[in-house]
N, C-alpha and C positions, 0 to 999 in steps of 0.2 A: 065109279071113280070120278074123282074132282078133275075137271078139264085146267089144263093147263094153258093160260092166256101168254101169248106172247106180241109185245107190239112192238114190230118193226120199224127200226127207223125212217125217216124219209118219205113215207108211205101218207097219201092222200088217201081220203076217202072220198069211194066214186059212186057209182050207181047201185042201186040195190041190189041188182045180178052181181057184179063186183065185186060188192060187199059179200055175197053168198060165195064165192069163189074164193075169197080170201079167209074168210070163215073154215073152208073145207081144207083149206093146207092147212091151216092152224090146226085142226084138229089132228092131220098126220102128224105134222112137228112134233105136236105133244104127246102121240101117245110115244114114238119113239124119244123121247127124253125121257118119260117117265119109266119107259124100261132102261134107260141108262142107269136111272138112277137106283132103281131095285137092284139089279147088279151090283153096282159099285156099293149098296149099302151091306149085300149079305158078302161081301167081300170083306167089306171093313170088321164084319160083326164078327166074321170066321179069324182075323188078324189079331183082335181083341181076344177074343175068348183066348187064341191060344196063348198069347202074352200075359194074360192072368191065370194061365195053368204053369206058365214059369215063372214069373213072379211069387210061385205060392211056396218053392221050391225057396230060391233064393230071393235073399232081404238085406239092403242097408244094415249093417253093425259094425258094434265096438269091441273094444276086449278088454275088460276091468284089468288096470294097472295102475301102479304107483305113479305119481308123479307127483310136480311143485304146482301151488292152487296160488294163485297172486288175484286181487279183488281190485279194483283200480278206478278212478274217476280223472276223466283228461278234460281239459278246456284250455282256451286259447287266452295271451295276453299280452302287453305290451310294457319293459321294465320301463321301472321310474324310480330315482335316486332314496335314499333310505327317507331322506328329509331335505325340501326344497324348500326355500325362501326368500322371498322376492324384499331386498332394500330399501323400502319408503322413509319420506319423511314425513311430520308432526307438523313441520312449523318451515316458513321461509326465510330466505336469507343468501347472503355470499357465502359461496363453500370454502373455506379458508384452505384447510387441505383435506387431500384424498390421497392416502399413504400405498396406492394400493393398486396393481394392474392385474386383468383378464389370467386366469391359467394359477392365481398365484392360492400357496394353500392359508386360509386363515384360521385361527383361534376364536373358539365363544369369545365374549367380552374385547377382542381387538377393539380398538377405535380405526372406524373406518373414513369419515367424515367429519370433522369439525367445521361447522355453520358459525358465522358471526352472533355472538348472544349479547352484544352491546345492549339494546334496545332491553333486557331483562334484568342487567344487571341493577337497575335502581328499583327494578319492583320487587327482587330478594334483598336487598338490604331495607326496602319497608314493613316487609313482610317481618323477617329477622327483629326490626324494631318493636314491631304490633305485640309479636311473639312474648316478647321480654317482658314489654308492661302489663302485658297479660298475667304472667307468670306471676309477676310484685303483684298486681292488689289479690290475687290469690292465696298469695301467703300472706296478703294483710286481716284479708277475711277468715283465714283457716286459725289465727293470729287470735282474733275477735271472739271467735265461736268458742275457742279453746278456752280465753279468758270466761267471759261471759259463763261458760258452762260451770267452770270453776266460780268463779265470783259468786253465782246468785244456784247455788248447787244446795239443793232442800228446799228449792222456793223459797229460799230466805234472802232480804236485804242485809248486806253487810257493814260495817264500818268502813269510810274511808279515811278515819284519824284516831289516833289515840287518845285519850284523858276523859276527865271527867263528864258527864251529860249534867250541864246547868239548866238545859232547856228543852222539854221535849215539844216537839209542832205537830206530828201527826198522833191519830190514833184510828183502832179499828173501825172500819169501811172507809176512810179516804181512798183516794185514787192520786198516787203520786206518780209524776212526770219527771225528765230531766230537767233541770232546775229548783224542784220544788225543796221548801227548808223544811230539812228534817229532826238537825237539833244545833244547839250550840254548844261546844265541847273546850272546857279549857284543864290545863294541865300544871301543878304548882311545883309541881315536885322536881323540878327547874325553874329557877326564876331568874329574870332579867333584868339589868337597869340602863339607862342611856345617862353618859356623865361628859359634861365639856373640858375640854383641856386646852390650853393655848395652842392655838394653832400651829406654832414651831415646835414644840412637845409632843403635840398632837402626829405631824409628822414622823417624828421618830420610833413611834408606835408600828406594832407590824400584829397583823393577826393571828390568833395562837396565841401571843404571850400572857405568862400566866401573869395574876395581878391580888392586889393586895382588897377587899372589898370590908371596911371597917363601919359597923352598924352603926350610926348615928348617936342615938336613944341609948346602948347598953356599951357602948363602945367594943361590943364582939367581930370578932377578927375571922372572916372565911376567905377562903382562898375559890375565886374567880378563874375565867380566861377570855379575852378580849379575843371577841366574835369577829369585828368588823371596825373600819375607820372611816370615817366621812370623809369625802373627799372637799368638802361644800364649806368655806368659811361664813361664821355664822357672828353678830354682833349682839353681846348680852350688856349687862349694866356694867356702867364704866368704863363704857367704851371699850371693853376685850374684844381681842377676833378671837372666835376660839371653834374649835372641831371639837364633834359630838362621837367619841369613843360606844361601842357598846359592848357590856361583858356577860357572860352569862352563871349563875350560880348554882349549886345545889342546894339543893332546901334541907338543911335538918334536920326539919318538922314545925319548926314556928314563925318561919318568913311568911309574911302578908304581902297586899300591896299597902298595907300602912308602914312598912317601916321605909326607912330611907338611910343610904349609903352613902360612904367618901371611897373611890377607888386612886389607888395608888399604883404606877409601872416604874419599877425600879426607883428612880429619886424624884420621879416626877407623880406630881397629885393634881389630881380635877381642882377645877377651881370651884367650881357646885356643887354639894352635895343633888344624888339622885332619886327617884321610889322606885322598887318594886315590881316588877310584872309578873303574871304566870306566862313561862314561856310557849305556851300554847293556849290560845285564846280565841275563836273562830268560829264562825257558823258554818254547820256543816250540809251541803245539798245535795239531792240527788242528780248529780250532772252525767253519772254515767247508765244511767237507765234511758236506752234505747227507744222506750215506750212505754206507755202507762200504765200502772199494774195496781193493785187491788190490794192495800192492805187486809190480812186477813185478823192477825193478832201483831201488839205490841211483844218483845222478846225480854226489853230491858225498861227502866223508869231512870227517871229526874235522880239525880247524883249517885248512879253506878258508874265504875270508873270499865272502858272499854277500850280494849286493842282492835288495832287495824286487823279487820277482819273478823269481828264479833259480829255475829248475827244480830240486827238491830229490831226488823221485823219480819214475819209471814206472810210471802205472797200469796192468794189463790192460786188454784193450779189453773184454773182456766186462762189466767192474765198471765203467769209466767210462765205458760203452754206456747202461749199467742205470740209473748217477747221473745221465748226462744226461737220461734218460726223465721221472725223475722234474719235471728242470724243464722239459720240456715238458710235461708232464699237467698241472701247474700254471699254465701258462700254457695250455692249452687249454683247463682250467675253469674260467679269469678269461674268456677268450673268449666262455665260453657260457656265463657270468651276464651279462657285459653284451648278448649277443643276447636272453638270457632278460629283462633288464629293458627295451631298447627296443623289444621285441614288445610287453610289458603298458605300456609308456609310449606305443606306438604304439595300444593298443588302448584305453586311458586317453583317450591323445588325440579317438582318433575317438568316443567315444559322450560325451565333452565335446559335442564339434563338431555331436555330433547333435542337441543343445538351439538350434544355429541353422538354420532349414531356408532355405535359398535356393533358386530358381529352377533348375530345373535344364535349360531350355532358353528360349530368347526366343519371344515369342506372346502372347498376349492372356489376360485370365483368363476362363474360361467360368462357372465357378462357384467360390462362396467359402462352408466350408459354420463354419468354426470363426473366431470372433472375438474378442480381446485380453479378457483379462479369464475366459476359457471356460476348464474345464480339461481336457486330452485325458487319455484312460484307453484303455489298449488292452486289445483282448480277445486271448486267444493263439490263438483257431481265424480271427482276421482283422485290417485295417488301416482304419479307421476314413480315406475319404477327405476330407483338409484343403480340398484345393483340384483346382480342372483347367483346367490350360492348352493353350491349342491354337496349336501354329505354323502359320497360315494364310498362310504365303508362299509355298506351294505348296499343292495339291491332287492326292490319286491317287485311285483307283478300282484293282478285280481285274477283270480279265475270266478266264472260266474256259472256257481251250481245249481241243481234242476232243486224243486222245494222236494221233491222225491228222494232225491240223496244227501240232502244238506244233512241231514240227522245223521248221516254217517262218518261225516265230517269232524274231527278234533282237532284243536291244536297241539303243536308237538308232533304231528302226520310227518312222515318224510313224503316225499313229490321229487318225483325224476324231471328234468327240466331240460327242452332242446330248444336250440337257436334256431330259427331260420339264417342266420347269418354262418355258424359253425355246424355244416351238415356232418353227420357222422361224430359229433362229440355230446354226452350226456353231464347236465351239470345235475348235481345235489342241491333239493332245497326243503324247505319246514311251514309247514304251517303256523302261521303267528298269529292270525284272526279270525276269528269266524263272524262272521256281522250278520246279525239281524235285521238289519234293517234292508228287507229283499225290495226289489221292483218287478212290477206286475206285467207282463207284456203277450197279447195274443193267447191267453187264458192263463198262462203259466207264468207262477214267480219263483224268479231265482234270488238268490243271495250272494253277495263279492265275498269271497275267501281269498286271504292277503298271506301271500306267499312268501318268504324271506328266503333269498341264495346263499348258502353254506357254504361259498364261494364266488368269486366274482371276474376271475382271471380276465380276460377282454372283453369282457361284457361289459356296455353302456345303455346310459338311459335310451328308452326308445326305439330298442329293440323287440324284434316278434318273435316270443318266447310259445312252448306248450308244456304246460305239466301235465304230472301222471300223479294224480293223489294215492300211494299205497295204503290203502281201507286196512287190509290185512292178508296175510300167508301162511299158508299150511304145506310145509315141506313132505317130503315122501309120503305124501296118504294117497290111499284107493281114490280111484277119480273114474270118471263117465264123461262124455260128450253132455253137454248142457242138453242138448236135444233129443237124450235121451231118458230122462225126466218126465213123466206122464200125472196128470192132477193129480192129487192127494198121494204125493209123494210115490208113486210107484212106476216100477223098470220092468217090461218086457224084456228076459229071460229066456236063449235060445231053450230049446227041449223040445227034440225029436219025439219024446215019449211023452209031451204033456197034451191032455185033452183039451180039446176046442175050447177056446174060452170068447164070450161077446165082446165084439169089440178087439180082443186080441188078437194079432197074425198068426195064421196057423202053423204050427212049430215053436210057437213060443208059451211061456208060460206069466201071469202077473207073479210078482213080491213088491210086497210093500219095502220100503229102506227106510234108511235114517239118514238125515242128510247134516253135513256140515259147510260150511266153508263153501260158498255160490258165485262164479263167475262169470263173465259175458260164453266162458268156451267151457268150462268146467263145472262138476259137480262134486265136491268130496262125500265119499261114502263112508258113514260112520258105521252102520250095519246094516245085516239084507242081502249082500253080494261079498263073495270071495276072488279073489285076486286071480284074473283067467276067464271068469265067467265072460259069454257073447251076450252083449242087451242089442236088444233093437236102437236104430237110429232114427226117428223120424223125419223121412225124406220130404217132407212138403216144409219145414221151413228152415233148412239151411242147403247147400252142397258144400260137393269134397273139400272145397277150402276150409271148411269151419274146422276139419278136426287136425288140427298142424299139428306142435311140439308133440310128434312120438305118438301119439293114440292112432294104435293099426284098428285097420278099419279091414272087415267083412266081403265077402266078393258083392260087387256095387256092378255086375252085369245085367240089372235087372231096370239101370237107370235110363236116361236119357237116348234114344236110338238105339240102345240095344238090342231089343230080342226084334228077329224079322218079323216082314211082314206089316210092318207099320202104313201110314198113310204114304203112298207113292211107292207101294214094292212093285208094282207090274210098270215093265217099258210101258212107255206113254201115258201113266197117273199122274195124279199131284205130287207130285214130288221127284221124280227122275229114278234115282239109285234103289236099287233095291235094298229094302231091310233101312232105311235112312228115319224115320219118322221117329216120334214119340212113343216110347214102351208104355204096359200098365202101369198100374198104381197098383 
């Protein structure tokens, strides 16, 4: 037997004889402890054994009944108005007025502040001006491009006169420019004369009036009309003053300019006879070509008669490819001044705009920190808050779910909600959001789920609220104590007549179930067990309190101090009272 050492406190060590002396009590001390201790041990072993011969009798249980299965997730939070928004300003200035005190309800769009906008008002009336001229050479360009397109449509140069071609300048491969001559065109088929009349005659003349034009040479009589009157007195032989009428005639067919005329208005006659002209007579250029282009072929020759607008020659396509670019690029840079001017008239606009500040949501005012007459100055590292409103037509709160139950989470959840403020009152509330976007802390992430109150009766911002998230509920179905659920889904099954099974307490039998519907206290049983059956409870991890609402429970004399004979049943053990200690398991 192993000697039992014990060292005394206080005790020196002395002389070798001493030492041997003290050696020799030691070894009485010991062996009489060590039979204390055999004693006390076949004592305990005889208290045990018999507490596990009643224990094997009676067991922790339940009794399969109906009941309501509710599945629930709670977390703590603190309300906060539906929609908060803090007042700032854009821009500095004298607050002219502030229409509006603490407590008061506002309107989206109110005007809540009006800021002095003097200082902008001449950089929107610039803006407004940029804007305008913008717009004009845009529609002068869109003007151009439309012409242009039309004008030279076939790659063809066109007429810009009517009558005759006396003279043609270009031909195939030239390269004509604006200015360049392209033909001279005149037209007989009107002719013209300039006749002098005394200048008091001359006067009395008015333009329009028809007139008498008597051919010289055959003495043939056509009917004219006075074009124009000079205003310019002029002196011919004989000293006449006289004004230079001109009228204009229709050709026949055999007017030249070799013939020559006497015209007559009314009783008055020229004092000169005149000649002849074709009233279109002219060299005709290319003034309105953009850029230079490429004849390709002639369309028309030396004396075909052409209208405005006859095709005169063929451009290449490369050269009236290249002309037409040009008026598109001009018309794409009229486009993007006037994008360029109602961006800075749009950005004009707005920091005008920013001198009026309105409401930007409906709510109550919380606070009002700047007053009419005050002048706002901003710093650049912040925003000095004007005001804060709160829409109190709603109320939320976050609860923050484990990443283990968040999947169980929907929106549209009802959530039972209590105040710490209202003990004893439950309010309704709803799931509005579920956010993904979780935080990581101490190995675990959770997720905010944003709760919305289905009422709001006294409730204010700020308060310490707890929901109850309803997962889901299974009213009257077969239920179990949660803890009496054993891995792979199987329940311990009183039965007096069932044979030992490994593992299993004796008196009980396994079945396997089918489970539905799982709670922190509850088990619904879909099949496996009939309504009455006793299942075991497993006593190592819960007590009596776990099985509340209505689940009777089994005779539980087998628990805690029950059966005698525990640690401290004889006067003067560990323990005092008899029968007081710890029963089997």
């Amino acid at each position: 037997m192993k000697k039992l050492q014990i060292k005394w406190p206080g005790r020196k060590t002395g002389t070798p004889k001493k030492r041997r002396k003290v050696k020799k009590k030691t070894l009485i001390i010991g062996s009489a402890a060590a039979a204390v201790v055999i004693v006390a041990g076949a004592f305990l072993l005889q208290r045990r054994q018999q507490a596990a011969s009643a224990d094997a009798q009676v067991q922790r249980t339940a009794t399969v009944q109906k009941t309501d299965i509710t599945s629930t997730l709670t977390a703590s939070g603190s309300l906060s108005a539906k929609d908060t928004y803090n007042i700032t300003s854009l821009v500095e200035g004298e607050v002219l007025t502030a229409d509006f005190e603490e407590g008061d309800q506002v309107t989206e769009g109110q005007v809540l502040y009006q800021i002095d906008a003097s200082s902008m008002e001449s950089q929107l009336t610039s803006s407004q001006n940029s804007l305008e001229r913008a717009r004009e050479n845009l529609a002068d360009a869109q003007a151009d491009y439309n012409e242009a397109a039309s004008k030279f449509s076939g790659n063809t140069y066109k007429s810009t006169r009517s009558g005759y071609i006396k003279t043609l300048y270009i031909e195939a491969g030239d390269r004509v420019s604006g200015g360049t001559t392209v033909a001279d065109i005149y037209d007989d088929t009107t002719m013209k004369l300039s006749v002098p009349f005394l200048a008091g005659d001359a006067a009395a003349i008015a333009p329009g009036t028809e007139c008498t034009v008597t051919l010289t040479d055959t003495g043939e009589v056509l009917t004219g009309t006075v074009t124009s009157v000079s205003n310019m007195d002029e002196t011919i032989t004989g000293g006449r003053i006289v004004r230079y009428i001109h009228v204009k005639v229709t050709n026949p067919g055999g007017l030249t300019t070799a013939h020559m005329a006497v015209v007559t208005v009314g009783d008055l006659t020229c004092v000169e006879e005149g000649a002849f002209e074709p009233a279109v007579e002219t060299v005709m250029t290319a003034e309105d070509l953009e850029s230079t282009v490429e004849v390709e072929s002639l369309l028309v020759s030396e004396g075909d008669y052409v209208a405005k607008g006859t095709p005169l020659f063929a451009m290449t396509a490369n050269s009236a490819d290249k002309m037409m670019r040009n008026y598109e690029n001009s018309l794409d840079s009229a486009e993007q001044q006037v994008e360029s001017a109602e961006n800075s008239m749009e950005s004009t606009q707005d920091n005008y705009e920013d001198y009026t500040i309105t409401a930007p949501i409906s709510g109550q005012v919380i606070t009002k920190n700047v007053n009419a007459g005050e002048t706002i100055t901003r710093d650049t590292n912040s925003e000095a808050t004007l005001a804060v409103i709160y829409d109190l037509s709603e109320l939320t709160f976050e609860m923050s779910i484990d990443e283990m139950d968040i999947k169980s989470v929907e929106v549209g959840q009802k959530v039972e909600v209590t105040a710490d403020a209202f003990e004893g009152q439950t309010f309704t509330g709803t799931v509005t959001n579920v956010s993904i976007n979780g935080s990581y802390s101490n190995g675990v992430t959770n997720y905010p789920v944003t709760v919305t109150l289905d009422e709001v009766g006294e409730l204010i911002p700020g308060m310490n609220v707890t929901g109850t998230i309803i997962l889901d509920e299974a009213k009257d179905v077969l239920a179990i104590p949660a803890d009496s659920l054993m891995r792979g889904n199987r329940v311990y099954v009183k039965d007096a007549s069932a044979e030992e099974e490994p593992g299993v307490p004796a008196g009980f039998r396994s079945v396997e179930v089918e489970t539905g519907l799982i709670s922190d206290e509850y088990v619904e049983i879909v099949g496996g067990l009939s309504e009455g059956d006793e299942v075991y409870v497993d006593e190592t991890s819960v007590d009596s309190s776990s099985f509340g609402m209505g689940m009777p429970m089994g005779d539980m004399s087998g628990g805690m101090g029950g059966a005698p004979g525990g640690m401290g049943g004889s006067p003067g053990g560990m323990g005092g009272s008899p029968g007081g200690g710890m029963g089997p398991r």
